[in-house]
C-alpha positions, 0 to 999 in steps of 0.5 A, a space after each residue: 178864564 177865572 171863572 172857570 180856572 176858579 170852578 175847577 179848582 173848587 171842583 178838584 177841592 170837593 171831589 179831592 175832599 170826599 175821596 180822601 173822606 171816603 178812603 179814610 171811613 173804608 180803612 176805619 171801618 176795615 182796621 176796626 173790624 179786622 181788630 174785632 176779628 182778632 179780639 174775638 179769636 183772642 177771647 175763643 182762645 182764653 176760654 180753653 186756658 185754665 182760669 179764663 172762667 175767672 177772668 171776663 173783661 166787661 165786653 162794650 157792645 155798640 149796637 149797629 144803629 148807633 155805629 151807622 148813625 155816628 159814621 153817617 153823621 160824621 160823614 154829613 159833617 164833613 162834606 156837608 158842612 163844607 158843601 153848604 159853606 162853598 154854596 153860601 160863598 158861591 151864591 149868597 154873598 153875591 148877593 148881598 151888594 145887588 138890589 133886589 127887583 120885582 
């Protein structure tokens, strides 16, 4: 009965882990382009005022291979990490204190 109560439990942890991963990358990625989105209609807009041709911020523009590589490897750190780590306890440790047979 421990065994399994145990496995539930760390099933619930890892689903639970992932799914608030997820939402979290899903509502990152929505403000961040709904920001964008804003940002460049408050640009479209300065550039029919008077002196806009005075004023240009320097634009910062992060290539979307870099944005993808950064969101995946957050990703795989995050859930991968605790993965292997929950691996490492279930199966590894145990078998330290077993004598290896042919």
């Amino acid at each position: 009965m421990d065994q399994t109560l145990g496995t539930i439990l760390f099933s619930a942890a890892v689903i639970g882990n992932l799914v608030v991963i997820v939402v979290g990358v899903a509502w990152t990625l929505a403000i961040s382009f709904y920001r964008g989105k804003v940002a460049a209609a408050e640009r479209h807009q300065a550039a029919f005022h008077h002196d806009a041709a005075f004023h240009h911020p320097d634009p910062i523009s992060t290539p979307l291979s870099e944005s993808v590589f950064m969101v995946a490897a957050t990703g795989l750190v995050l859930v991968g990490l605790p993965v292997v780590l929950a691996a490492t306890f279930r199966y590894l440790l145990p078998m330290l204190g077993q004598i290896w047979a042919p």
